[in-house]
CHARMM-style PDB file with segment names, atoms N, HN, CA, C and O in Angstrom:
ATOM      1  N   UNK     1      -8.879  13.931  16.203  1.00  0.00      PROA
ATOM      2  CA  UNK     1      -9.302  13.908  17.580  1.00  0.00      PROA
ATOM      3  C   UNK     1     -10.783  13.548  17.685  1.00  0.00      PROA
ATOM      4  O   UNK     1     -11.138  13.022  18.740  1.00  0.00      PROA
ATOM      5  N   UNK     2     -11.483  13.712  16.951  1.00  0.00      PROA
ATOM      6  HN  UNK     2     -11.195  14.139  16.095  1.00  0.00      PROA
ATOM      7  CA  UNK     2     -12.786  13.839  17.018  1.00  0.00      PROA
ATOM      8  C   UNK     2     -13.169  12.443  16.947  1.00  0.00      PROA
ATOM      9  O   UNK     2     -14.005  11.943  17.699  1.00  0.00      PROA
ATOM     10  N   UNK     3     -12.478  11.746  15.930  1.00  0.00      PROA
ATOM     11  HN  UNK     3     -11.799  12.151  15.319  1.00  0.00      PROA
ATOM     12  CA  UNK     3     -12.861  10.231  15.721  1.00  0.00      PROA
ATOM     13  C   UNK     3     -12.004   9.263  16.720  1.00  0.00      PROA
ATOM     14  O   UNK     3     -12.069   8.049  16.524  1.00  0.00      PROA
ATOM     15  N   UNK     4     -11.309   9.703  17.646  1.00  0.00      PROA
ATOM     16  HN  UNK     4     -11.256  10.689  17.805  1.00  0.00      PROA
ATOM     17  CA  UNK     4     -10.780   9.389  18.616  1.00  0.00      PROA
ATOM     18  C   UNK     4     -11.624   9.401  19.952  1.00  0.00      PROA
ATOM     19  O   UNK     4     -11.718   8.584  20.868  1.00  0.00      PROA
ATOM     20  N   UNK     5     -12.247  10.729  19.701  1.00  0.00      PROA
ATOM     21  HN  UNK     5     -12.171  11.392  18.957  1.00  0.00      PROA
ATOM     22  CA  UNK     5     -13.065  10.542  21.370  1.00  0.00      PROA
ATOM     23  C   UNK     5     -14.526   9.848  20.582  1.00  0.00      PROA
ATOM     24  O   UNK     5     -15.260   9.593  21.537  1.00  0.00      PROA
ATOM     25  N   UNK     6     -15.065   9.546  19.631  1.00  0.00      PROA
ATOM     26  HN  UNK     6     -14.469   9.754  18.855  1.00  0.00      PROA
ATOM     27  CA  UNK     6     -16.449   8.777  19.132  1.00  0.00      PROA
ATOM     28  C   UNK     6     -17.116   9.693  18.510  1.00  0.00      PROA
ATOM     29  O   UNK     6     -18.165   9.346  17.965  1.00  0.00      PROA
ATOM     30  N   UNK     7     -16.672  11.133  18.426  1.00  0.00      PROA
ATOM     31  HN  UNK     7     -15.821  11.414  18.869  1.00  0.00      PROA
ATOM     32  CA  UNK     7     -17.430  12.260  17.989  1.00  0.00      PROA
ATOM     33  C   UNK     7     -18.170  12.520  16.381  1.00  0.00      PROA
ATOM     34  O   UNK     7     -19.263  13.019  16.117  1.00  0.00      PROA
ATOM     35  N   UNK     8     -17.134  11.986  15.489  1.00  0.00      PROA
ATOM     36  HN  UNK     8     -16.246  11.580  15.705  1.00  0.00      PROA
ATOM     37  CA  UNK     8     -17.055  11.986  14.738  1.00  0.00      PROA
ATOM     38  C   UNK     8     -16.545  10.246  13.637  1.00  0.00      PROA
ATOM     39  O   UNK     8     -16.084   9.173  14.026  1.00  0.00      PROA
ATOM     40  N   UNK     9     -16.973  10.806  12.058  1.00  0.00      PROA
ATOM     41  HN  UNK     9     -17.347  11.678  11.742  1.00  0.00      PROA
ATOM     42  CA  UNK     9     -16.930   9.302  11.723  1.00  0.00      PROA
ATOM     43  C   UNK     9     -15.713   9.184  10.699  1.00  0.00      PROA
ATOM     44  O   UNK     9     -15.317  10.345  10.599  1.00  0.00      PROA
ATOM     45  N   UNK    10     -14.839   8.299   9.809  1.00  0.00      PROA
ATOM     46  HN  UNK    10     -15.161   7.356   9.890  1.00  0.00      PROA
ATOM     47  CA  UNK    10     -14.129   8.666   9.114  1.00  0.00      PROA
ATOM     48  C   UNK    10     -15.074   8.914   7.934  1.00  0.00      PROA
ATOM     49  O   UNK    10     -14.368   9.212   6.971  1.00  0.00      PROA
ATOM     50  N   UNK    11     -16.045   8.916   7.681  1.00  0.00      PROA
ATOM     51  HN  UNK    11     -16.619   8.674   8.463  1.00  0.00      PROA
ATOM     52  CA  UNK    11     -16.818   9.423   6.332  1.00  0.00      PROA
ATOM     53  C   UNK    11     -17.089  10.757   6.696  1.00  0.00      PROA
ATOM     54  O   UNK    11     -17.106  11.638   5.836  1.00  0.00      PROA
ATOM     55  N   UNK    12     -17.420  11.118   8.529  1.00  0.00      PROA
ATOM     56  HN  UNK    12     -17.407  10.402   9.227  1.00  0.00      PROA
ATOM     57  CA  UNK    12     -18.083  12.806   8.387  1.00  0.00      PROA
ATOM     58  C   UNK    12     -16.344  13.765   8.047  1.00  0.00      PROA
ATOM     59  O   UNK    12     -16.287  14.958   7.750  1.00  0.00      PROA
ATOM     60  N   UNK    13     -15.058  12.780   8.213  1.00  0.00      PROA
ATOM     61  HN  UNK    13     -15.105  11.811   8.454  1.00  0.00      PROA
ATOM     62  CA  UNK    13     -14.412  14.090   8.450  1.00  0.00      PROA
ATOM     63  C   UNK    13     -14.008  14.107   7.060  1.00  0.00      PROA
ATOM     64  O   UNK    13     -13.606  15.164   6.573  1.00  0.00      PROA
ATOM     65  N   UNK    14     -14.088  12.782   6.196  1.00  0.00      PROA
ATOM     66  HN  UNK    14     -14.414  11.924   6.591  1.00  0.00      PROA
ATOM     67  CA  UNK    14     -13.458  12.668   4.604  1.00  0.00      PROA
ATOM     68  C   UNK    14     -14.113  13.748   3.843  1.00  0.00      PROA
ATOM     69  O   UNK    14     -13.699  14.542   2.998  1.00  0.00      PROA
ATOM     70  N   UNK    15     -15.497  13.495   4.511  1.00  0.00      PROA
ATOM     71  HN  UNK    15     -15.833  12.851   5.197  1.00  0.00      PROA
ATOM     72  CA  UNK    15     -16.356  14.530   3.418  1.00  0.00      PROA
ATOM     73  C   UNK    15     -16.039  15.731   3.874  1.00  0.00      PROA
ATOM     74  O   UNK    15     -15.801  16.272   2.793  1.00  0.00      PROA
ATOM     75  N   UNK    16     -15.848  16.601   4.717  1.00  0.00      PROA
ATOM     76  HN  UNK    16     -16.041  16.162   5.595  1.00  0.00      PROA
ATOM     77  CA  UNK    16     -15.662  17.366   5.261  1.00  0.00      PROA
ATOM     78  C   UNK    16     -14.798  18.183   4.582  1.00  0.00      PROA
ATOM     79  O   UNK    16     -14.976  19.268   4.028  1.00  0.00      PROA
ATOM     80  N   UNK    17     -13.215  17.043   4.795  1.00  0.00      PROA
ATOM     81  HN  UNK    17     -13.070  16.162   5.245  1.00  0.00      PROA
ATOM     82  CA  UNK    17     -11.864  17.813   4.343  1.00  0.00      PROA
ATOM     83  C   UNK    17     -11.588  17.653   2.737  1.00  0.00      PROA
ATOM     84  O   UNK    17     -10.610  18.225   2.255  1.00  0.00      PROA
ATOM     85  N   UNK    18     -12.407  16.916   1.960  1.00  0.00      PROA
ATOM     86  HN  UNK    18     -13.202  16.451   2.351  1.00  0.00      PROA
ATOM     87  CA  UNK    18     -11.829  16.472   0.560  1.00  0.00      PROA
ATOM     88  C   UNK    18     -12.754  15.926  -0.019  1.00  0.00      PROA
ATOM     89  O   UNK    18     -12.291  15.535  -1.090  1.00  0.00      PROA
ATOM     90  N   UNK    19     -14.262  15.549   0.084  1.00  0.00      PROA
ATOM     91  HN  UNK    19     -14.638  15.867   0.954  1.00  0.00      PROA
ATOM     92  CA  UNK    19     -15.483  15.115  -0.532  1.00  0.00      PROA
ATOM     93  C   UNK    19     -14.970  13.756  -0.910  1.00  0.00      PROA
ATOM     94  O   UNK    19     -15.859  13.004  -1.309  1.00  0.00      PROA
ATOM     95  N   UNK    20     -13.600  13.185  -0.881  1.00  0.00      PROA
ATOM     96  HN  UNK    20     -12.877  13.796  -0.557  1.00  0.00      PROA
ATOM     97  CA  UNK    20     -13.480  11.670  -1.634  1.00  0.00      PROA
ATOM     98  C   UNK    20     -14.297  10.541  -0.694  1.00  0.00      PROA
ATOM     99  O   UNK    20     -14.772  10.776   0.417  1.00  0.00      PROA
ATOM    100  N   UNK    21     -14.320   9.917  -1.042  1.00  0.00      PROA
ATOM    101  HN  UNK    21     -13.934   9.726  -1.945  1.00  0.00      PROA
ATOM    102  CA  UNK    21     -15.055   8.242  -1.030  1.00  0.00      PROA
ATOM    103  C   UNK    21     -14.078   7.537   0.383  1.00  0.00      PROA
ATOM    104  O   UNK    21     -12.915   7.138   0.422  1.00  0.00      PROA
ATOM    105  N   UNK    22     -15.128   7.611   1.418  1.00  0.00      PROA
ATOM    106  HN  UNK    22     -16.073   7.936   1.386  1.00  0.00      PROA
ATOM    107  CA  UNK    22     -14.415   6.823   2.937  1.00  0.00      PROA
ATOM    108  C   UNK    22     -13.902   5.915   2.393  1.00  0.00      PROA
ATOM    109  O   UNK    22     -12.680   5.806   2.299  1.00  0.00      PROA
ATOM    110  N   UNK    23     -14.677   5.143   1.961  1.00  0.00      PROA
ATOM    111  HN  UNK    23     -15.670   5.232   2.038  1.00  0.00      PROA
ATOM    112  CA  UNK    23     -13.862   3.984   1.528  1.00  0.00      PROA
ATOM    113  C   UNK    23     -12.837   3.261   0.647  1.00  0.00      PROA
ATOM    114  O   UNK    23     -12.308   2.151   0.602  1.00  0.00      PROA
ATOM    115  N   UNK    24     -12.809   4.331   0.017  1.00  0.00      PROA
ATOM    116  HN  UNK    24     -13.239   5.233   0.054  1.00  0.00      PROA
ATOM    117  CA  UNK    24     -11.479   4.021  -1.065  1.00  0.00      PROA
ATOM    118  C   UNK    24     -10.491   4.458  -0.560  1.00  0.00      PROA
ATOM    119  O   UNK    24      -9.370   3.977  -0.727  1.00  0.00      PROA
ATOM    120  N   UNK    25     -10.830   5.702   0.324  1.00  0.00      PROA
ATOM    121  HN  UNK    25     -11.740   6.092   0.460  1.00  0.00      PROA
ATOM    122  CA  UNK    25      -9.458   6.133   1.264  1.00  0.00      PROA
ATOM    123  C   UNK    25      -8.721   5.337   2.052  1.00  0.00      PROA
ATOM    124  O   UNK    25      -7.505   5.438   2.214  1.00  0.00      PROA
ATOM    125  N   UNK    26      -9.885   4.044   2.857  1.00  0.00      PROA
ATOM    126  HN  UNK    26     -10.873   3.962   2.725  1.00  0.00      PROA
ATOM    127  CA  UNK    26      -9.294   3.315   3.921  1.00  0.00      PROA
ATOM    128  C   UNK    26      -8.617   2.091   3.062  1.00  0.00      PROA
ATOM    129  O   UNK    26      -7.594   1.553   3.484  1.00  0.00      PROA
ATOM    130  N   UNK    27      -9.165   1.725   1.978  1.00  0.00      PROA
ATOM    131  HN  UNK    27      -9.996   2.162   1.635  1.00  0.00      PROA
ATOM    132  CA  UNK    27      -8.619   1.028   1.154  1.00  0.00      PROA
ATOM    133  C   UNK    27      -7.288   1.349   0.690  1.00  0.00      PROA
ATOM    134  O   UNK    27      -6.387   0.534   0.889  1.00  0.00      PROA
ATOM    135  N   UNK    28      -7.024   2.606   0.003  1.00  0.00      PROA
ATOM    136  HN  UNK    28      -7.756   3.267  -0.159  1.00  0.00      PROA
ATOM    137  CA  UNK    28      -6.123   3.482   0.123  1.00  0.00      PROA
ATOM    138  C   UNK    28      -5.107   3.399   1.172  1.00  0.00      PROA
ATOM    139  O   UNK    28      -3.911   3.239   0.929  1.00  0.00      PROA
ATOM    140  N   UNK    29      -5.418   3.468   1.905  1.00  0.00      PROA
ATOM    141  HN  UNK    29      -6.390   3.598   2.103  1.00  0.00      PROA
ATOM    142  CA  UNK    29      -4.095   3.602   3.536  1.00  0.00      PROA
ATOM    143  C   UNK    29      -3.815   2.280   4.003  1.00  0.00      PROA
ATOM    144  O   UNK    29      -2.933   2.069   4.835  1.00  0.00      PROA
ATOM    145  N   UNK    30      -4.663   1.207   3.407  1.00  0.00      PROA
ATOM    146  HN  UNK    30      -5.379   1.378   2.730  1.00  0.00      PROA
ATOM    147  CA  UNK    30      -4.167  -0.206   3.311  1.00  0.00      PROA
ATOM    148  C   UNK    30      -3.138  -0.114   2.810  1.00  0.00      PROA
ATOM    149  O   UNK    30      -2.100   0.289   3.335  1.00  0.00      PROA
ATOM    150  N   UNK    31      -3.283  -0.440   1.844  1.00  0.00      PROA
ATOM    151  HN  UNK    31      -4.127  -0.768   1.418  1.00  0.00      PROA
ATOM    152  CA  UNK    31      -2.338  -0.520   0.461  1.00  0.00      PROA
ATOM    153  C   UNK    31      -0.851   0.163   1.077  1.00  0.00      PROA
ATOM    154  O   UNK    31       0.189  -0.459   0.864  1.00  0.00      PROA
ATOM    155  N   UNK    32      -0.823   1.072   1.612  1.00  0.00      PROA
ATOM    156  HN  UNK    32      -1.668   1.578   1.785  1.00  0.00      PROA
ATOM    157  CA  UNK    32       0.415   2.368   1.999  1.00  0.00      PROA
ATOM    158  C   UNK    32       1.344   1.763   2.641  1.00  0.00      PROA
ATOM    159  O   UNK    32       2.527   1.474   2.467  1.00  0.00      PROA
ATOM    160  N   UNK    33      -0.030   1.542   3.992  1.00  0.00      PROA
ATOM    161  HN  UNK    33      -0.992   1.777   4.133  1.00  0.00      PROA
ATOM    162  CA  UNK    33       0.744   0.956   5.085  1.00  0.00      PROA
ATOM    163  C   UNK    33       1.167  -0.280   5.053  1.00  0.00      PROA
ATOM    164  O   UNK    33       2.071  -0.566   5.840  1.00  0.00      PROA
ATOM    165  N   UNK    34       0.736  -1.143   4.316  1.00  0.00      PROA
ATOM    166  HN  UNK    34       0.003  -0.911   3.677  1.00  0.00      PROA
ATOM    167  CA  UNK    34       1.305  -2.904   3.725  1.00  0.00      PROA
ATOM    168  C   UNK    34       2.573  -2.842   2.459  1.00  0.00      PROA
ATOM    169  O   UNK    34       3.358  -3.752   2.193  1.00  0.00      PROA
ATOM    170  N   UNK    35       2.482  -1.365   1.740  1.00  0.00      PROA
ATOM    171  HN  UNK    35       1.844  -0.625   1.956  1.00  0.00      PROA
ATOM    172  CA  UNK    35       3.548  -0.800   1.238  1.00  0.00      PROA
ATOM    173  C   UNK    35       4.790  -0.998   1.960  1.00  0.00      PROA
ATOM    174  O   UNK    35       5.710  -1.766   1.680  1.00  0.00      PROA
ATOM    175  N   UNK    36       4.660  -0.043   3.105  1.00  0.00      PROA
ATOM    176  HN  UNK    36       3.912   0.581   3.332  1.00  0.00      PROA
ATOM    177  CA  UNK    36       5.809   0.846   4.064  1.00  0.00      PROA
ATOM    178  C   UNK    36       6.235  -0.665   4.858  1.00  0.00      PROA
ATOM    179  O   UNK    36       7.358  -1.035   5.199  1.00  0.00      PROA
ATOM    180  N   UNK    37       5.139  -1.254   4.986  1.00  0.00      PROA
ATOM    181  HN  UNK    37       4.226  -0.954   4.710  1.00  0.00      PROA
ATOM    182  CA  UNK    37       5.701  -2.952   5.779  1.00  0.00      PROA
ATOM    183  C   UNK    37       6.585  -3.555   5.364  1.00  0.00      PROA
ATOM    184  O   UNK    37       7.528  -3.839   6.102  1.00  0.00      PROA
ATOM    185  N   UNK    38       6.542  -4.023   3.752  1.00  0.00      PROA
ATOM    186  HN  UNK    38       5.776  -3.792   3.152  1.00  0.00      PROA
ATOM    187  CA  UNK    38       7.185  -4.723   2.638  1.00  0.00      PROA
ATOM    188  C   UNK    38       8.247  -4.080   2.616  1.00  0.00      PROA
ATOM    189  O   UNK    38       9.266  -4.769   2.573  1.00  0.00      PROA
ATOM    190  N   UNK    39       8.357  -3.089   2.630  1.00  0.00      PROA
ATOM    191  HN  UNK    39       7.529  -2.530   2.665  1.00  0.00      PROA
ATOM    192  CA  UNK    39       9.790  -1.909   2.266  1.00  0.00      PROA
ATOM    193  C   UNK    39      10.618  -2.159   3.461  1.00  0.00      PROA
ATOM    194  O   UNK    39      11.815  -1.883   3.380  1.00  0.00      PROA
ATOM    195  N   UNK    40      10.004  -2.793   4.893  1.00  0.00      PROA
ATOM    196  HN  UNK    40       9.032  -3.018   4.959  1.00  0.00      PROA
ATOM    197  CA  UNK    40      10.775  -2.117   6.430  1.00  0.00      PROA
ATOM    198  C   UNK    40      10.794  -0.880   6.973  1.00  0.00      PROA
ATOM    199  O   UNK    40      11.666  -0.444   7.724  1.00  0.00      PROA
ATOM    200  N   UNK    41       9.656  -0.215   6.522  1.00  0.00      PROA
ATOM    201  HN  UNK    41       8.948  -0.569   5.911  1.00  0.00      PROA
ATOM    202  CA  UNK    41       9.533   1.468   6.634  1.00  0.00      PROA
ATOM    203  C   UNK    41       8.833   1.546   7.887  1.00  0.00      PROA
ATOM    204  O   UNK    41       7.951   0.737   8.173  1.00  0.00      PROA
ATOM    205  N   UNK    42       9.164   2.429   8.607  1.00  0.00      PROA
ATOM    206  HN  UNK    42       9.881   3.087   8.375  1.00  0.00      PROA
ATOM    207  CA  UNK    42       7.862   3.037   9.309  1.00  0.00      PROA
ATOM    208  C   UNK    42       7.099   3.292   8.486  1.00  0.00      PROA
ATOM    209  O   UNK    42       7.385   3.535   7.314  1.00  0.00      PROA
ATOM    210  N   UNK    43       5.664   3.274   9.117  1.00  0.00      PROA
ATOM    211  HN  UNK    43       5.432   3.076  10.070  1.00  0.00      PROA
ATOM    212  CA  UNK    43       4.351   3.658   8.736  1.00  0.00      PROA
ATOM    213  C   UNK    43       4.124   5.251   9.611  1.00  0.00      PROA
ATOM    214  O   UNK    43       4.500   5.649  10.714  1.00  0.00      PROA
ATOM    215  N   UNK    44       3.535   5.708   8.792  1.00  0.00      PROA
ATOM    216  HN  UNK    44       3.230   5.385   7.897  1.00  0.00      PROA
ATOM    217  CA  UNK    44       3.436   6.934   9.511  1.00  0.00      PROA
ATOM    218  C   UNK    44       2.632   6.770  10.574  1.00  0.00      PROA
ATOM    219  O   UNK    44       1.923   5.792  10.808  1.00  0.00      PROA
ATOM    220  N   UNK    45       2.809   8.155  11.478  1.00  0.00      PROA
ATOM    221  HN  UNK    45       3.385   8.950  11.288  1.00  0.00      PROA
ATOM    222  CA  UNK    45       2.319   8.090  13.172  1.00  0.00      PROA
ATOM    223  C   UNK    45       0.224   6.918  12.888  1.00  0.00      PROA
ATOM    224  O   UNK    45      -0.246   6.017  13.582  1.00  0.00      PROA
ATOM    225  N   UNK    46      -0.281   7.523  11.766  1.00  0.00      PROA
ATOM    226  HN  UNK    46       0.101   8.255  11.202  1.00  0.00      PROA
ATOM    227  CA  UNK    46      -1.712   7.879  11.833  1.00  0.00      PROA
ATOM    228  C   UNK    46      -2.146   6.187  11.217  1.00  0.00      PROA
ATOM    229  O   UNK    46      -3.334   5.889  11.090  1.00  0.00      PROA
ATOM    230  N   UNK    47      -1.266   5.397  10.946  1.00  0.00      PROA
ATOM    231  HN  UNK    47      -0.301   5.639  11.049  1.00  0.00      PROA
ATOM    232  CA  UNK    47      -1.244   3.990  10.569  1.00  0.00      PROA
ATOM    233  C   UNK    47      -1.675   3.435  11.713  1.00  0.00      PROA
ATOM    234  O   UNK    47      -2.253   2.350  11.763  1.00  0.00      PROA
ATOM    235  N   UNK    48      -1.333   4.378  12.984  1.00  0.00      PROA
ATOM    236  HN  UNK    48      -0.864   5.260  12.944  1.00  0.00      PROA
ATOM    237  CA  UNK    48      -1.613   2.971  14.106  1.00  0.00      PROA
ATOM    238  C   UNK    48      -0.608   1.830  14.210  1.00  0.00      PROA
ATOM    239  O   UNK    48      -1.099   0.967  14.937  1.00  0.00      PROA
ATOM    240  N   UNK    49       0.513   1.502  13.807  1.00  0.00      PROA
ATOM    241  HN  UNK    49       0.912   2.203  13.215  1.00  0.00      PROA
ATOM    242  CA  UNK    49       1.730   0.669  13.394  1.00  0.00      PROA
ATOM    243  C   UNK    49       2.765   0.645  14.156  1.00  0.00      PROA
ATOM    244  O   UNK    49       3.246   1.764  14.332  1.00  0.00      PROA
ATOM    245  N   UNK    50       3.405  -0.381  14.787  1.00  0.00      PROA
ATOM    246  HN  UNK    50       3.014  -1.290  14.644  1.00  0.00      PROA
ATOM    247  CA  UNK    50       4.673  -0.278  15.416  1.00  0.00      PROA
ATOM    248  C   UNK    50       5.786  -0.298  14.305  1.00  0.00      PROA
ATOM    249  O   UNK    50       5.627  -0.792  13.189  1.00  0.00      PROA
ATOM    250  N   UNK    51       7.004   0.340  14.787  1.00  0.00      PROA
ATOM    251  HN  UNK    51       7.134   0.741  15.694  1.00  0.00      PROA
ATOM    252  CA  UNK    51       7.791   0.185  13.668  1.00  0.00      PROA
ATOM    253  C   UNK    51       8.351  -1.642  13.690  1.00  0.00      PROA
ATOM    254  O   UNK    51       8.157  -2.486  14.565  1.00  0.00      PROA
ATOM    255  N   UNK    52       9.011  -1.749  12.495  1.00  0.00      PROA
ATOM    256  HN  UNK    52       9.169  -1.062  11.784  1.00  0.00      PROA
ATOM    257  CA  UNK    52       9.747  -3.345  12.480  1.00  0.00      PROA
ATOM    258  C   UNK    52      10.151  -3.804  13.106  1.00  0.00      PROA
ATOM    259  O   UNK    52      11.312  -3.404  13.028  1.00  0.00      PROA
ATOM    260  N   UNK    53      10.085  -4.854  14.233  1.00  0.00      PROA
ATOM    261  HN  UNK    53       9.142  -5.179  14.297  1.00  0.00      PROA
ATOM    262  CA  UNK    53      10.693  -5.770  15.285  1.00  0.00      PROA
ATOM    263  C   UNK    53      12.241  -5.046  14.918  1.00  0.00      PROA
ATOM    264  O   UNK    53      12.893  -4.282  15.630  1.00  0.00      PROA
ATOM    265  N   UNK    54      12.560  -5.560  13.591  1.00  0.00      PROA
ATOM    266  HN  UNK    54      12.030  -6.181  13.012  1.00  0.00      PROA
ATOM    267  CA  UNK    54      14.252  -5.228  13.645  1.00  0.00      PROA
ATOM    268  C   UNK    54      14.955  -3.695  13.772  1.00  0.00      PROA
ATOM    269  O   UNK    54      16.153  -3.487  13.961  1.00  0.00      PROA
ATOM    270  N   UNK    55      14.002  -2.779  13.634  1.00  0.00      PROA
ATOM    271  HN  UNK    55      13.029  -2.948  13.480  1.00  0.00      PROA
ATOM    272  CA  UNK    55      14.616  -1.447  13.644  1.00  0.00      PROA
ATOM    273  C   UNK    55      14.200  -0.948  14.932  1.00  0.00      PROA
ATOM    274  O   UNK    55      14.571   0.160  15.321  1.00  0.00      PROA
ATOM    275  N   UNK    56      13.393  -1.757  15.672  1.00  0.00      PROA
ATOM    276  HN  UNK    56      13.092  -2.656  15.356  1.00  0.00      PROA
ATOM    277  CA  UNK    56      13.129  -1.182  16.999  1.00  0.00      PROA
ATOM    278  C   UNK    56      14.367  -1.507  18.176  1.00  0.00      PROA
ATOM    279  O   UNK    56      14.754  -2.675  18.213  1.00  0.00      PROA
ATOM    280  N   UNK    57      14.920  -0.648  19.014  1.00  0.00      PROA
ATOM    281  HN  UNK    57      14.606   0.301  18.984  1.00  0.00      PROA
ATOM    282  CA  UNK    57      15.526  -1.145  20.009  1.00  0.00      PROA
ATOM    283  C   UNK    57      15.235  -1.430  20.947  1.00  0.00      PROA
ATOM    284  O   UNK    57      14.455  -0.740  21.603  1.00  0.00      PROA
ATOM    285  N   UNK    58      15.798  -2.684  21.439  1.00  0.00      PROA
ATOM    286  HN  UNK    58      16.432  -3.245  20.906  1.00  0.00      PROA
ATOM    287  CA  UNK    58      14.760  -3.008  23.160  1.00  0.00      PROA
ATOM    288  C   UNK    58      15.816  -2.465  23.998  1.00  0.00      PROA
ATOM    289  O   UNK    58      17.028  -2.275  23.893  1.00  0.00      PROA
ATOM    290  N   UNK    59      14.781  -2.263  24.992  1.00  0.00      PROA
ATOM    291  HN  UNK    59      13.797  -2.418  25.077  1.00  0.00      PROA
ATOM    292  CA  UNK    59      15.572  -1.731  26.510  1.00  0.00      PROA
ATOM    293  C   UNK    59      16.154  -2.924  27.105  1.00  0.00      PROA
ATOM    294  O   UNK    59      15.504  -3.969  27.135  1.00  0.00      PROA
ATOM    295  N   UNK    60      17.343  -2.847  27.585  1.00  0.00      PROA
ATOM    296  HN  UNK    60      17.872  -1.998  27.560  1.00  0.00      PROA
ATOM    297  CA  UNK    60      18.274  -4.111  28.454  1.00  0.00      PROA
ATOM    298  C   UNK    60      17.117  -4.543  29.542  1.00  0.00      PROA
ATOM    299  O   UNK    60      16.245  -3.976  30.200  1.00  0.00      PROA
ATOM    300  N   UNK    61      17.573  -5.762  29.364  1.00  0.00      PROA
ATOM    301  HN  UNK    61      18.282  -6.222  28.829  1.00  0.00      PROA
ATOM    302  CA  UNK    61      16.623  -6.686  30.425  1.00  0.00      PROA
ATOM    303  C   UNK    61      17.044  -5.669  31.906  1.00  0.00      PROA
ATOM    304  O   UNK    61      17.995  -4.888  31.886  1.00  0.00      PROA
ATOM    305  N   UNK    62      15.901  -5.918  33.464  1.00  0.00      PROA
ATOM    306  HN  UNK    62      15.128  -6.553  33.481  1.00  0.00      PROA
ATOM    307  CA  UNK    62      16.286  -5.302  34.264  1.00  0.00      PROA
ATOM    308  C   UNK    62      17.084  -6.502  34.884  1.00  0.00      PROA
ATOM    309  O   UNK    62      17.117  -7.656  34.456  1.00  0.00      PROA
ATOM    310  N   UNK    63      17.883  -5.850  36.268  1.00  0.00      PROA
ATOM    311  HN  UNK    63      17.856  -4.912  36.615  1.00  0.00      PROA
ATOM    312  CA  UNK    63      18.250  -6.959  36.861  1.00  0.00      PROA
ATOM    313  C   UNK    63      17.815  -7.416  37.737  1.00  0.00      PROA
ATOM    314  O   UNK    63      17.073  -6.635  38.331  1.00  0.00      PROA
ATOM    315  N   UNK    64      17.918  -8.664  38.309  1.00  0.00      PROA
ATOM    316  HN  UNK    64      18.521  -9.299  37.826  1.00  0.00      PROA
ATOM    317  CA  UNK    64      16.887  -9.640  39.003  1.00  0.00      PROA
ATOM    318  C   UNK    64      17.103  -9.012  40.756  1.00  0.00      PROA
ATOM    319  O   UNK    64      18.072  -9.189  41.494  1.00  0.00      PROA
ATOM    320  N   UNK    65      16.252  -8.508  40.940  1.00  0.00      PROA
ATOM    321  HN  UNK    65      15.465  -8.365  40.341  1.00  0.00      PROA
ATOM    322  CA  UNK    65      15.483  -8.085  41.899  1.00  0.00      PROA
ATOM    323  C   UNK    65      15.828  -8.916  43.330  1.00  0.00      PROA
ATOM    324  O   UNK    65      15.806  -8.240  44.358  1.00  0.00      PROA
ATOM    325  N   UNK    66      16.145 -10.351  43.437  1.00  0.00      PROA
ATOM    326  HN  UNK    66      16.163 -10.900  42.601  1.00  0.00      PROA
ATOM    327  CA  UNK    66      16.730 -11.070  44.198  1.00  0.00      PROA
ATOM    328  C   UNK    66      18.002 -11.085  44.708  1.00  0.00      PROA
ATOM    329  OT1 UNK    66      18.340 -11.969  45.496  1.00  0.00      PROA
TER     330      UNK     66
END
């Protein structure tokens, strides 16, 4: 939440929760989420990711208004 409203940075909360390296982390969650792509996976919620065109269902067209 914090790095959502500008409050916070992904290095103040990395160090915070786990002392590892911002940047190997985001490097890190590359890699995952280009993983979970290749596979047809969802990406988890925190990827920021829609799921696969093909596993998504669309809503029926509406009908024409005319």
């Amino acid at each position: 939440m914090g790095m959502d409203s500008g409050l916070t940075t992904l290095e103040d909360e990395i160090a915070e929760n786990s002392g590892a390296d911002w940047e190997e982390t985001l490097d890190q969650r590359a890699v995952e989420v280009g993983r979970f792509k290749k596979l047809g996976l969802r990406p988890p919620e925190w990827a920021g990711v829609d799921a696969p065109a093909s596993r998504v269902s669309k809503p029926p067209p509406k009908p024409d208004a005319t």
